[in-house]
Structures are given as structure tokens and as C-alpha cells.
C-alpha positions in Angstrom: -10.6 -86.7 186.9 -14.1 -86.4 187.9 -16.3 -83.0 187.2 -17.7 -81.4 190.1 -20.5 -78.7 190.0 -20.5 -75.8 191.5 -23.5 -73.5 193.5 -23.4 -71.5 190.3 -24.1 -74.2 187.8 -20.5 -74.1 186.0 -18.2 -77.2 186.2 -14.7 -77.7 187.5 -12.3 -80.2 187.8 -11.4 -81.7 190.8 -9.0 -84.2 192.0 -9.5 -87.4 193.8 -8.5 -86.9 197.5 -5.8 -89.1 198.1 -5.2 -89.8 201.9 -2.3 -88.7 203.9 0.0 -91.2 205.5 -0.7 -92.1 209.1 2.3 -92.1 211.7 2.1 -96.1 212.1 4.4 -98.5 214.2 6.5 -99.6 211.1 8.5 -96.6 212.1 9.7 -98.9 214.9 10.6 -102.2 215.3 8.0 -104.4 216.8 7.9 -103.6 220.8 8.9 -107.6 221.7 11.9 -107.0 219.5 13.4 -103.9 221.2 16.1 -104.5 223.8 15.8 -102.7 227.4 18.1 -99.7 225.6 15.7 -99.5 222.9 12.4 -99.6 224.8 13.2 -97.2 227.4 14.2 -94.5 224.5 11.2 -95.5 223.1 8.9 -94.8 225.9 10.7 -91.5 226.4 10.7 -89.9 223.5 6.9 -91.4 222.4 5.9 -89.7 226.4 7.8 -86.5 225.1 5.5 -86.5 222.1 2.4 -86.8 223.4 3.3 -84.2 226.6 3.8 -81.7 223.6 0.5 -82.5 221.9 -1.4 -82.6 225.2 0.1 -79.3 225.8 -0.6 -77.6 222.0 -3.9 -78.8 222.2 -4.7 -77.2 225.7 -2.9 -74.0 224.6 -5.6 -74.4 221.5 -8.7 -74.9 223.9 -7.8 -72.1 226.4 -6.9 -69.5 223.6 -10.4 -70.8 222.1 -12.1 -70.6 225.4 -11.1 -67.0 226.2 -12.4 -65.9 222.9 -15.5 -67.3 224.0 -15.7 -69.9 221.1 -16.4 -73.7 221.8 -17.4 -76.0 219.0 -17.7 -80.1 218.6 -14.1 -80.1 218.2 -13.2 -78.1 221.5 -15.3 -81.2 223.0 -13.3 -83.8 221.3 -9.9 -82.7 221.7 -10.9 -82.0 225.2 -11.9 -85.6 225.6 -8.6 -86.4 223.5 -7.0 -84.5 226.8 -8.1 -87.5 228.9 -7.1 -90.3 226.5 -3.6 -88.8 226.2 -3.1 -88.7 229.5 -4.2 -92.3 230.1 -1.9 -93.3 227.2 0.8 -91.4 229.3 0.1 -93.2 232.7 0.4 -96.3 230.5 3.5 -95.5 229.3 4.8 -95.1 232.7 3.5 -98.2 233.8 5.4 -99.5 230.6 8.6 -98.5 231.8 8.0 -99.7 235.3 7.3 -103.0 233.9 10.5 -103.0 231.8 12.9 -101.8 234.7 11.3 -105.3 236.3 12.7 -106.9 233.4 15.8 -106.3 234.0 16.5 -106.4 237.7 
């Protein structure tokens, strides 16, 4: 463990930060590998997801907003707002595609 000091002068022991695990696409099987059944779930529960996020976010920014408080991070997960709902036009244009696939 490595000493740290303190504003007071006195030493303490700290931990290494060890970094949390990141949602990755190993929890899925690679998209090219899904069949129709397995892509279209896919796509629906990954747009249910992200609809909740968009919407706990913007619940966190209004709540924010009316308490007249707006910091660097209201700006970014406002601008995260407009990057999720890219990723969720892609996603429908995903499953458009993949209903072409199969007619």
C-alpha cells in the first residue's frame, strides 16, 4: 500500500484504486452471430436501456435545473442526451435493416 499525506501533515494508508468493470459486448454474442430472434430482442431491450437512462438523466437535469444549479456535468450529460438519442435512431434503423433481412 502506498502512504498518502494528509492537509494536516499526518500519514494514512490508502489503497490503490482498482477500476470498476465496464458493461462490454462480451455479454453478448458477437452481433454477425445473432440470428433474426436474437437481434431483434437485442435491439429491444438495449433501446429499453438507453430510453431509461435518457430519461434518469433528464429527470437529474430538470430536478438540477429548478434548483438553479448547472455545473460541467449538467453540460455533459446534456450533450450525452443528444448522443443517446442518435444511438436510439440507430438502433431503429438497425432493426429496419434486419426486418429487410428477412423478407
Amino acid at each position: 500500500m502506498r502512504q498518502a499525506q494528509n492537509t494536516r501533515g499526518t500519514r494514512h494508508r490508502t489503497t490503490p484504486r482498482t477500476p470498476r468493470p465496464q458493461a462490454n459486448a462480451g455479454s453478448r454474442p458477437p452481433i454477425n452471430e445473432m440470428t433474426l430472434d436474437e437481434l431483434r430482442a437485442w435491439i429491444g431491450s438495449t433501446r429499453s436501456a438507453l430510453q431509461k437512462k435518457m430519461a434518469r438523466e433528464r429527470a437529474y437535469l430538470d430536478r438540477r435545473a429548478a434548483r438553479g444549479t448547472y455545473t460541467p456535468t449538467d453540460e455533459a450529460y446534456a450533450a450525452d442526451q443528444l448522443l443517446e438519442a442518435d444511438l436510439l435512431a440507430m438502433l431503429d434503423e438497425f432493426e429496419q435493416l434486419a426486418s429487410g433481412i428477412e423478407a
